[in-house]
C-alpha positions as CSV (number, residue, x, y, z in Angstrom):
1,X,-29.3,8.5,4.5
2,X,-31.4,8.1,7.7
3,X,-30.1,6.4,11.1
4,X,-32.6,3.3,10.2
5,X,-30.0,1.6,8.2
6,X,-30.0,-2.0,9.3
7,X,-26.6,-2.5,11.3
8,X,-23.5,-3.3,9.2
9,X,-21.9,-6.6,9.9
10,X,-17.9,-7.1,11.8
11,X,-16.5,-7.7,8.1
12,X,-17.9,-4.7,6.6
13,X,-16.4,-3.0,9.3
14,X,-12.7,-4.4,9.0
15,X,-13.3,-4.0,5.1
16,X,-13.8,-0.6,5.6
17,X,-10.9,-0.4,7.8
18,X,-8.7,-2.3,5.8
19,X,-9.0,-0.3,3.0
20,X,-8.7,3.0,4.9
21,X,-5.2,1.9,7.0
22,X,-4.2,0.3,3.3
23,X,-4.8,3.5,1.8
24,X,-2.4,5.7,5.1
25,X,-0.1,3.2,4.9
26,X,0.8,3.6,0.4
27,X,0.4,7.2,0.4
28,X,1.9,8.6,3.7
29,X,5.5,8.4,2.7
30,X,4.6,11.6,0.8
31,X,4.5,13.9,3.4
32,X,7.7,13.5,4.2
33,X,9.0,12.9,1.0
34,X,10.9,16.2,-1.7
35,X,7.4,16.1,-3.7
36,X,5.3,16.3,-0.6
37,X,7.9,19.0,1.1
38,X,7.3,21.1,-2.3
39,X,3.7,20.4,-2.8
40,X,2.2,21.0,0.4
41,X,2.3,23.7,2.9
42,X,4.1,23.9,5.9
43,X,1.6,24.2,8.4
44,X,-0.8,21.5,7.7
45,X,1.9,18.9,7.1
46,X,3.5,19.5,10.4
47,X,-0.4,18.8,11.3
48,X,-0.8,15.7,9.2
49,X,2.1,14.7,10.3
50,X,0.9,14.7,13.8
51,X,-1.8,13.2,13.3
52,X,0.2,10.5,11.1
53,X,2.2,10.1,14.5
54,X,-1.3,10.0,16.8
55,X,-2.5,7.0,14.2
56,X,0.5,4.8,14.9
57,X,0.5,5.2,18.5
58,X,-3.1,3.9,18.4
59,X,-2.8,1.5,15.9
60,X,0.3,-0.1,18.0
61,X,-1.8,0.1,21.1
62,X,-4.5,-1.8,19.7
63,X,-2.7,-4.6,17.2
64,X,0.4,-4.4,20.0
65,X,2.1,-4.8,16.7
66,X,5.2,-2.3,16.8
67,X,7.0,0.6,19.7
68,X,4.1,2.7,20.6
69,X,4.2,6.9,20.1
70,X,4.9,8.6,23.0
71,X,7.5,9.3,26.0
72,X,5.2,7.7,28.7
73,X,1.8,5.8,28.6
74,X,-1.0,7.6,30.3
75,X,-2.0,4.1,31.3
76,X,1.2,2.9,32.4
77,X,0.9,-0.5,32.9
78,X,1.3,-1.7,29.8
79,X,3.8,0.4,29.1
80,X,6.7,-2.7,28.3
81,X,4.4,-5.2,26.7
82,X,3.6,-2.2,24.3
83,X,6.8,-1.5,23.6
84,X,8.5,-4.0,20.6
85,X,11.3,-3.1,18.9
86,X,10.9,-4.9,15.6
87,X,8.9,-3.5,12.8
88,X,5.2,-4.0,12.7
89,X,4.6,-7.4,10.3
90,X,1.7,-5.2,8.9
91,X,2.8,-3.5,5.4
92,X,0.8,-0.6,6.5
93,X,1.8,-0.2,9.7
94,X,5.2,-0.4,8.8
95,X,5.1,2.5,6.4
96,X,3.3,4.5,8.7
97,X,6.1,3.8,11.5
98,X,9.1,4.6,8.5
99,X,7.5,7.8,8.2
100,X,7.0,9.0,12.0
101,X,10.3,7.3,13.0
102,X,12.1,9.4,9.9
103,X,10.1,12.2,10.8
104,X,11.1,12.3,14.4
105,X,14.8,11.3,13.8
106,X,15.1,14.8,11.2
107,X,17.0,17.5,12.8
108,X,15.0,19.7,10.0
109,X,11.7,18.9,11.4
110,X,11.4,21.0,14.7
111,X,11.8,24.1,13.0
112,X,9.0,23.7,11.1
113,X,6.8,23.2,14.0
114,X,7.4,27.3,14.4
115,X,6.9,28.2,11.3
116,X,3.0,29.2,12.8
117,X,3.6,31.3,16.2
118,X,-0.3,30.6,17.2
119,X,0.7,26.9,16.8
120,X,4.5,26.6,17.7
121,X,4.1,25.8,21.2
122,X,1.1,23.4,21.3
123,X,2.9,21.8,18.3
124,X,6.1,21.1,20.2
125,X,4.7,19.8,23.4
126,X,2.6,17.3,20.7
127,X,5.8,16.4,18.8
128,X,8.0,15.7,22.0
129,X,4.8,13.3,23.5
130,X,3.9,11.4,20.0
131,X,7.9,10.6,19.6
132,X,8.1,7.0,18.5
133,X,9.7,4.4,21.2
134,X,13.4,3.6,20.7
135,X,14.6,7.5,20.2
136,X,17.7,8.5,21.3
137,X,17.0,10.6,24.5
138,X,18.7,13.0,23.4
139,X,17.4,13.6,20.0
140,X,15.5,16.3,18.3
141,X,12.1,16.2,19.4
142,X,13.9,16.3,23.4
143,X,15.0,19.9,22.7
144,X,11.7,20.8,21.0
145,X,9.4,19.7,23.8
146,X,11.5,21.5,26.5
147,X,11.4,24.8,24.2
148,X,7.5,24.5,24.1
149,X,6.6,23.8,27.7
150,X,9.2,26.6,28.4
151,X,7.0,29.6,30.2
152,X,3.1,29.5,30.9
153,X,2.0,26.5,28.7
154,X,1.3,24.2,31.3
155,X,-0.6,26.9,34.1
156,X,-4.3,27.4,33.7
157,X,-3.3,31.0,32.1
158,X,-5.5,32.6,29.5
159,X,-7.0,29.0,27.8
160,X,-10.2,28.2,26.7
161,X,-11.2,25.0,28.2
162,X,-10.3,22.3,24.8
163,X,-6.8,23.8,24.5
164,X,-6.1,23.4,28.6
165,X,-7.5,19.8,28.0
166,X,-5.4,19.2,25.3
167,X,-2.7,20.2,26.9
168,X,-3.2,18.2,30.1
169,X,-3.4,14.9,27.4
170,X,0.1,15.7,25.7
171,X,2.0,16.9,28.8
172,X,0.5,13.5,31.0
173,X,1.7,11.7,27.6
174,X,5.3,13.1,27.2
175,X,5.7,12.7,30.9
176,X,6.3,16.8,32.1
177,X,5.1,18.2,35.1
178,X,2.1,21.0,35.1
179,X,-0.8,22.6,36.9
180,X,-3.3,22.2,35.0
181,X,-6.6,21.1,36.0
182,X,-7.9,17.5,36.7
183,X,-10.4,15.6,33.9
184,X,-13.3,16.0,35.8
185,X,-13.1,19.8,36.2
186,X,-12.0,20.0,32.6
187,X,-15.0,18.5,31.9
188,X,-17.3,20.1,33.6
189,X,-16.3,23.8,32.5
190,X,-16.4,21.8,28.4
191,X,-18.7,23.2,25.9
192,X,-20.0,19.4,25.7
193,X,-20.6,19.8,29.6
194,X,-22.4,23.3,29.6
195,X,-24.8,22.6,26.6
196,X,-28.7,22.1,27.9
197,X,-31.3,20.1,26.3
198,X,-33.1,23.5,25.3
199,X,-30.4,24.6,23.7
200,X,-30.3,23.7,19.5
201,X,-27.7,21.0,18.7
202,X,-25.8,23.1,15.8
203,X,-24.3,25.4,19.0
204,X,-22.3,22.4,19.4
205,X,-19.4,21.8,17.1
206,X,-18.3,18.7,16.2
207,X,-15.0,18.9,16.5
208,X,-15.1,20.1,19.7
209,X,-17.1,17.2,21.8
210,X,-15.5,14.9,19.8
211,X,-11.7,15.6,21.0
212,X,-13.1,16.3,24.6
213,X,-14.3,12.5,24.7
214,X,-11.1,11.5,23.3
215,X,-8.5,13.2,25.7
216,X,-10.9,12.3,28.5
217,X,-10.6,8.7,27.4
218,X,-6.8,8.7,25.9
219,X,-8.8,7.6,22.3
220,X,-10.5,4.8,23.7
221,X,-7.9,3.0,25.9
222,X,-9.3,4.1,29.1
223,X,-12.7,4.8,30.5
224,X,-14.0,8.7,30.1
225,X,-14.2,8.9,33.9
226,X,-17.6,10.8,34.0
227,X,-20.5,10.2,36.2
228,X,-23.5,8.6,35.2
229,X,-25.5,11.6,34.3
230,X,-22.8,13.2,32.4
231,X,-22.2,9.9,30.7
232,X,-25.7,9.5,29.7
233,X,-25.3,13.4,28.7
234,X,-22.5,13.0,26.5
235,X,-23.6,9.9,25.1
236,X,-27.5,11.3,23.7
237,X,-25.4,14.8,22.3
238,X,-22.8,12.5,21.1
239,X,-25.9,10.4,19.3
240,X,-27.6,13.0,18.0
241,X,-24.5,14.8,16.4
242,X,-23.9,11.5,14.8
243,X,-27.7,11.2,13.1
244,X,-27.0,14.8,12.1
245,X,-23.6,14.2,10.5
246,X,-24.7,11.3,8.6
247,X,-27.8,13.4,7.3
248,X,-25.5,15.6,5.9
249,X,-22.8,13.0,4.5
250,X,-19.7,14.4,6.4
251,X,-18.0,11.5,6.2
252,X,-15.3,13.2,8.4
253,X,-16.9,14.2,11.1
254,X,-19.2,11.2,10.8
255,X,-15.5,9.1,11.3
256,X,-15.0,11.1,14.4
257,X,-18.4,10.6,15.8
258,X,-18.2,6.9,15.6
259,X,-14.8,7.1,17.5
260,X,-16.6,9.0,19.9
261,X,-19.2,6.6,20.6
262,X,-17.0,3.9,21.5
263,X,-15.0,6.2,23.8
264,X,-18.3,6.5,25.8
265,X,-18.9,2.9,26.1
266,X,-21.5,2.7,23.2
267,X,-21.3,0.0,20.1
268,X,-21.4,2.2,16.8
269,X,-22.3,-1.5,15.3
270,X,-25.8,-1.4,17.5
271,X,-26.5,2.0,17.8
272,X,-28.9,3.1,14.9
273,X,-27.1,6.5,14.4
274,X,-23.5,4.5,14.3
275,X,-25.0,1.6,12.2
276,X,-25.7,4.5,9.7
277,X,-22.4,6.1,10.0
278,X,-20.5,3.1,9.4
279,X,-23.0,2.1,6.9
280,X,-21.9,5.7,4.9
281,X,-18.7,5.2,5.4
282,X,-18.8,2.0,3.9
283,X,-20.7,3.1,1.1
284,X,-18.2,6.4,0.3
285,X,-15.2,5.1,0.6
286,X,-13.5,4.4,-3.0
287,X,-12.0,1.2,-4.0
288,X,-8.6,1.9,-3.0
289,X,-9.7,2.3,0.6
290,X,-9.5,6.5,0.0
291,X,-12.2,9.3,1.2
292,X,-12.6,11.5,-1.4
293,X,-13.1,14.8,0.3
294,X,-14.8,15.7,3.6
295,X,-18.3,15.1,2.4
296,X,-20.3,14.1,0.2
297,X,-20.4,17.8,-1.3
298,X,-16.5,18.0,-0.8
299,X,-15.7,15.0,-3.2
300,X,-13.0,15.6,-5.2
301,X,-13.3,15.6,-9.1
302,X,-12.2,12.8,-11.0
303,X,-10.0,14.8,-13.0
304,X,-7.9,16.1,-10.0
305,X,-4.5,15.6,-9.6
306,X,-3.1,13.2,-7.7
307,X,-1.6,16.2,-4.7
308,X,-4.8,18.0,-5.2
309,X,-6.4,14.1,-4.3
310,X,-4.2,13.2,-1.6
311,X,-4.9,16.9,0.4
312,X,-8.1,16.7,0.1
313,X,-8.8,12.9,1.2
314,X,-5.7,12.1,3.9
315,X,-7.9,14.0,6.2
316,X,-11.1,12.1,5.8
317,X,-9.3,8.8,5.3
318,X,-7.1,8.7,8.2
319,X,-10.0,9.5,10.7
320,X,-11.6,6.7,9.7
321,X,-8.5,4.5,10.1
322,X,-7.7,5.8,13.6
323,X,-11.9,5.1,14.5
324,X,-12.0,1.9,13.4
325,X,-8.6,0.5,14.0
326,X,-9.3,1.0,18.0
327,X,-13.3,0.3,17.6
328,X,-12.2,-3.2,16.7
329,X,-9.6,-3.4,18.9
330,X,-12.1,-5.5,21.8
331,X,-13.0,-7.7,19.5
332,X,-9.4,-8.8,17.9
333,X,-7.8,-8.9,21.4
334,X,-7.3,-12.3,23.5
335,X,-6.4,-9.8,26.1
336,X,-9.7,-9.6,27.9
337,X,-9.5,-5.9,28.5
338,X,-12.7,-4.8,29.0
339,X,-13.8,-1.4,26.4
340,X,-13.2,1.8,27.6
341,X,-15.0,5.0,27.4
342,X,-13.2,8.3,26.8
343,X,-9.9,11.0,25.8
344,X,-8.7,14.1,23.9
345,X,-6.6,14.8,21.5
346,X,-5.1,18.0,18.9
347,X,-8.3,18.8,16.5
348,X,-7.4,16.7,13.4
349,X,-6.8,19.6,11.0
350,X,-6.7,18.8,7.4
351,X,-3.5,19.4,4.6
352,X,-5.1,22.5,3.4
């Protein structure tokens, strides 16, 4: 599919988002249910998991539907008028917050978070910032995030630059002190920052720019902070990645880029490289609002089992919930804010 596709319209947009936060909201209860603890490996559900916890914090933010993940707001201001302690009306939502809130009340959970020693730390400070409003202060993930910040975690020491700018997002979000370096700087030593025009577009990797623009711009709800040139910078690779992903049919990277655009202050619906991705989107998603796969050339088989469906497509499927749940956050708010720009975030692994 080129990037000439003639732009999609708003309802094809919440369509697709409907069907994808539809789909989240019927199937995540596995991940945390016997089948899903014997079925999938430990690692990438204590990622899914996260990222299960990272969707609801958004998708509160933007609906201001339910208690919103995390200790402190990196906004702040909002903070109270966020926080509502009944359950989301939503059917989705509400099964998505059952999950995160059982998750994070489980005294079993935080071990798990270990079970990886290249992970354990990272995973800890991310647990103790995505807990759910309305915890006890003393509860599980407390204990956890002051066993992962414990040490060197939040100095400068020994990080590449998308780790330390992770960190910075999930230590300003669970509210703990560090010394890590400010946005700007962190931006300016990024490997979306230090690429050159001459310099071919596959050295970039997706994954990478994308979660730079969303820590920079806490996933949309605030602007990116850069400069005009590095704006316009981020914005033409941020384009072009999305022209190439949609080439390709990555439909999960394609979800990612569309977030990304809107972080930067771009309309995906206007753009002709985000007109195409939501366009593919549109056109892969399945009836029941799932991804099958990470690509077009990942789909799963029709014969797979349901596990074997559900590991390969929560990945896929919840990227484009998150992306379009706060892409149409401007236009479903009365709220007048205006749209933001930029943010980071953990790399969205998949339940491998």
């Amino acid at each position: 599919m080129g990037t000439r596709s003639a732009a999609p319209d708003l309802a094809a947009v919440e369509s697709l988002s409907a069907g994808a936060r539809r789909w989240i909201g019927r199937h995540c209860g596995f991940l945390d249910e016997p089948a899903g603890r014997a079925e999938l490996p430990v690692t990438p559900r204590v990622k899914a998991l996260l990222q299960l916890a990272l969707l609801y914090r958004c998708w509160a933010r933007a609906t201001g539907a339910a208690g919103v993940a995390g200790a402190t707001d990196t906004s702040g201001a909002d903070r109270t008028a966020e926080t509502v302690r009944t359950r989301p009306p939503d059917p989705a939502l509400a099964a998505v917050a059952a999950t995160v809130e059982q998750v994070w009340r489980s005294p079993d959970h935080p071990p798990l978070l270990t079970v990886e020693p290249r992970y354990a730390r990272q995973f800890q400070l991310m647990y103790g910032a995505l807990a759910p409003a309305g915890l006890d202060a003393d509860g599980p993930h407390r204990a956890a995030l002051a066993e992962g910040v414990a040490g060197d975690l939040l100095t400068p020491r020994r990080k590449s630059p998308f780790l330390h700018l992770e960190t910075r997002y999930y230590a300003e979000l669970a509210d703990v002190k560090h010394q890590l370096l400010d946005y700007p700087e962190l931006y300016r030593i990024s490997r979306l920052a230090a690429h050159t025009d001459g310099q071919p577009l596959d050295e970039l990797d997706v994954c990478n720019v994308t979660h730079t623009v969303f820590h920079l711009a806490d996933f949309g709800f605030r602007d990116p902070g850069l400069g005009e040139a590095d704006l316009a910078h981020a914005r033409d690779r941020v384009e072009r990645l999305t022209e190439e992903s949609v080439r390709r049919g990555e439909w999960d990277l394609t979800g990612k880029l569309v977030l990304a655009q809107h972080c930067l202050g771009l309309d995906p619906l206007t753009t002709p490289s985000g007109a195409a991705a939501l366009r593919l989107l549109a056109e892969a998603q399945s009836p029941e609002g799932a991804f099958p796969g990470r690509s077009a050339t990942d789909r799963v088989p029709d014969d797979a089992t349901a596990v074997h469906f559900f590991r390969k497509s929560y990945q896929s499927t919840l990227v484009v919930a998150l992306a379009t749940v706060i892409l149409l956050r401007p236009r479903a708010s009365a709220s007048g804010e205006r749209p933001p720009t930029a943010s980071t975030a953990p790399a969205l692994g998949g339940t491998r």
